[in-house]
DSSP file (Angstrom, degrees, kcal/mol; ACC not computed):
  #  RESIDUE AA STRUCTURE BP1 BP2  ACC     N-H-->O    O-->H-N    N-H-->O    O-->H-N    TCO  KAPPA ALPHA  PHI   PSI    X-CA   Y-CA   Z-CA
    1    1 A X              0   0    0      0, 0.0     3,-0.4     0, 0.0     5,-0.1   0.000 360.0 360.0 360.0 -58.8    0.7   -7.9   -2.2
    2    2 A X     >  +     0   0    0      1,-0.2     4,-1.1     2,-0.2     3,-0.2   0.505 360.0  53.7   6.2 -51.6    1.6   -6.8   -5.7
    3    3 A X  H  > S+     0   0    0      2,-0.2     4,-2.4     1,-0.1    -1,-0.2   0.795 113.1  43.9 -73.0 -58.6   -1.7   -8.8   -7.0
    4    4 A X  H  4 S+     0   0    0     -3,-0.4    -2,-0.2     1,-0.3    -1,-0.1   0.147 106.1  54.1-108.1  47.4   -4.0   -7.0   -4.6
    5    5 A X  H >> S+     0   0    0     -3,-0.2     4,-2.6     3,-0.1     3,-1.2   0.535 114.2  43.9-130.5 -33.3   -2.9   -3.8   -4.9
    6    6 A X  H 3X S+     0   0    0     -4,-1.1     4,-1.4     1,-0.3    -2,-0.2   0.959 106.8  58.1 -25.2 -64.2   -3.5   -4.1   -8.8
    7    7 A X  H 3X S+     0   0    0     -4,-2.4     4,-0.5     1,-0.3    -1,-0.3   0.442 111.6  40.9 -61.2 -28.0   -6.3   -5.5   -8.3
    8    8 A X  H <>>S+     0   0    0     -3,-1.2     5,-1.6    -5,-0.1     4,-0.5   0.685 112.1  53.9 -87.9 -38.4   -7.5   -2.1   -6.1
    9    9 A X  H  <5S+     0   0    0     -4,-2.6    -2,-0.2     2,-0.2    -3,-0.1   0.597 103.7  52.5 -75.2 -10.0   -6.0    0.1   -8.3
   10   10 A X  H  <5S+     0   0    0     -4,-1.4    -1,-0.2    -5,-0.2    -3,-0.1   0.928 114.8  51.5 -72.2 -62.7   -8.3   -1.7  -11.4
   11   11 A X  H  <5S-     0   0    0     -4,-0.5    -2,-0.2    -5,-0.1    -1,-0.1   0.556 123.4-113.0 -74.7 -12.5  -11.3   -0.9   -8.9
   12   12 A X  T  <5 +     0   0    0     -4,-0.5     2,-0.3     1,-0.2    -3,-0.2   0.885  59.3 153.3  68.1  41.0  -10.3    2.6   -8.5
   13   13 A X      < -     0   0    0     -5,-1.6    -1,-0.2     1,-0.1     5,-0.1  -0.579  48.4 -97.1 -92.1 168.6   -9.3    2.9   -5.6
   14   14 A X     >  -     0   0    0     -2,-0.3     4,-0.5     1,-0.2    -1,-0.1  -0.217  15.5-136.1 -85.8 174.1   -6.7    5.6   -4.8
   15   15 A X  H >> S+     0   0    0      2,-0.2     4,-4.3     3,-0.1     3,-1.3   0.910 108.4  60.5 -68.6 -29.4   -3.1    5.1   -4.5
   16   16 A X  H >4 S+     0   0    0      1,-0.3     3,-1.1    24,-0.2     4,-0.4   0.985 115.2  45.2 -58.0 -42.3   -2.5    7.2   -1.2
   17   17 A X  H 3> S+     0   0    0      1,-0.3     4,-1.4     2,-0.2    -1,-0.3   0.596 105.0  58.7 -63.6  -5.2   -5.3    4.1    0.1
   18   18 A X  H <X S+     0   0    0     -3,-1.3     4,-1.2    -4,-0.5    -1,-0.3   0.644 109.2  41.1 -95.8 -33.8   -3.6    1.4   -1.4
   19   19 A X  H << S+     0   0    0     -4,-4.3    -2,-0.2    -3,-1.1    -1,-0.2   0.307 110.2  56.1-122.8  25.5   -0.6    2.2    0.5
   20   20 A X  H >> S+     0   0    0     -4,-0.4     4,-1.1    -5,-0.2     3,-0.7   0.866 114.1  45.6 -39.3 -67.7   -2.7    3.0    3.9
   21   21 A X  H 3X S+     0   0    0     -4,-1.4     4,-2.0     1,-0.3    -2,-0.2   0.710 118.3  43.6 -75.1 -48.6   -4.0   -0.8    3.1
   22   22 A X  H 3X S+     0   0    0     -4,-1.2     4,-2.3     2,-0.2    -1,-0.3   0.920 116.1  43.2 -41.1 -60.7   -0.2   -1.9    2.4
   23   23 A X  H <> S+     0   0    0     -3,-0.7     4,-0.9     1,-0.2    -2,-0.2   0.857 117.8  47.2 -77.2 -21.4    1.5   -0.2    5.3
   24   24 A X  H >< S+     0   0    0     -4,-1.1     3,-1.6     2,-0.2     4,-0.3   0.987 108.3  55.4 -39.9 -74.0   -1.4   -1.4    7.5
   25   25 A X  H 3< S+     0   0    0     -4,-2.0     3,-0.2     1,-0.3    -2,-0.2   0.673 121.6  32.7   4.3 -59.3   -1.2   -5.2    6.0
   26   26 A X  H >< S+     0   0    0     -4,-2.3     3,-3.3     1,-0.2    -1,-0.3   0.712  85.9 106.5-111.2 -33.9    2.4   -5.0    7.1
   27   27 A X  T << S+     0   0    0     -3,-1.6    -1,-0.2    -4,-0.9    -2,-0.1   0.654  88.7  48.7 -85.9 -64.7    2.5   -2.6   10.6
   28   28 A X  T 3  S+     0   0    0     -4,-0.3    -1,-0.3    -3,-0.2    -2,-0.1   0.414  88.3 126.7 -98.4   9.2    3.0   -5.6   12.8
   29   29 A X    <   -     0   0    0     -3,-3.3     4,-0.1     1,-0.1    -3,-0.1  -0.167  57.5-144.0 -50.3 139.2    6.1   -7.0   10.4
   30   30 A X  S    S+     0   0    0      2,-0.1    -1,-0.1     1,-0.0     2,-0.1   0.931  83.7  80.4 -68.3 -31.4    9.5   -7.9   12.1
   31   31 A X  S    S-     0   0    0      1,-0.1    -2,-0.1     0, 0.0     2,-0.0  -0.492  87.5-122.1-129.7 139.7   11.3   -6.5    8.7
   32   32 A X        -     0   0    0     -2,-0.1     2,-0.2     1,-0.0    -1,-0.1  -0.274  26.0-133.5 -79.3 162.9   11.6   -2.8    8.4
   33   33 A X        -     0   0    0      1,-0.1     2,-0.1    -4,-0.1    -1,-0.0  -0.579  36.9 -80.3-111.6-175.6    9.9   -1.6    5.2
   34   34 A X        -     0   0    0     -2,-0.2     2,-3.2     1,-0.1    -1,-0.1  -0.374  41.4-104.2-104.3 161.2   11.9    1.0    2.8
   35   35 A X        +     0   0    0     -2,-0.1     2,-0.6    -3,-0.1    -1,-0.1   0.028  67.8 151.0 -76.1  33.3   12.0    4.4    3.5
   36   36 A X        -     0   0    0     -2,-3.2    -2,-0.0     1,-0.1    -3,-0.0  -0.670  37.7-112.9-107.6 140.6    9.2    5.5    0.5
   37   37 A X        -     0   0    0     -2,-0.6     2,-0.2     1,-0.1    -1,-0.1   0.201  24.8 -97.2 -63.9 174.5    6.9    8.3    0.3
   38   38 A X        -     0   0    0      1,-0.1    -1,-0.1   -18,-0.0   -22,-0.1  -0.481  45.8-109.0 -75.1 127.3    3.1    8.8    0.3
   39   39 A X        -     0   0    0     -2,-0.2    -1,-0.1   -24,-0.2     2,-0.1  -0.112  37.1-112.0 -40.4 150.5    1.6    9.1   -2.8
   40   40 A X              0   0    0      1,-0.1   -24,-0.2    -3,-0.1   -25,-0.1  -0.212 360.0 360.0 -74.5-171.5    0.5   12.5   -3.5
   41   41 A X              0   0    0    -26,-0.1    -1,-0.1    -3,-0.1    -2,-0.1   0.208 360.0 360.0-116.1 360.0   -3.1   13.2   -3.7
């Protein structure tokens, strides 16, 4: 994940979408993810 979130951030895409794209990616995970906020804008 690490790789393609560079790899979008290179491309310029924003962070707040990067960790949409993440938290989507991940939504249907058994393992609870950590308790960090949304990029600002």
């Amino acid at each position: 994940m690490a790789r393609a979130a560079k790899q979008e951030y290179e491309n310029g895409t924003s962070l707040k979408d990067i960790r949409t794209m993440i938290d989507e990616a991940y939504k249907d995970s058994e393992v609870p993810s950590t308790p960090t906020s949304m990029p600002e804008v």
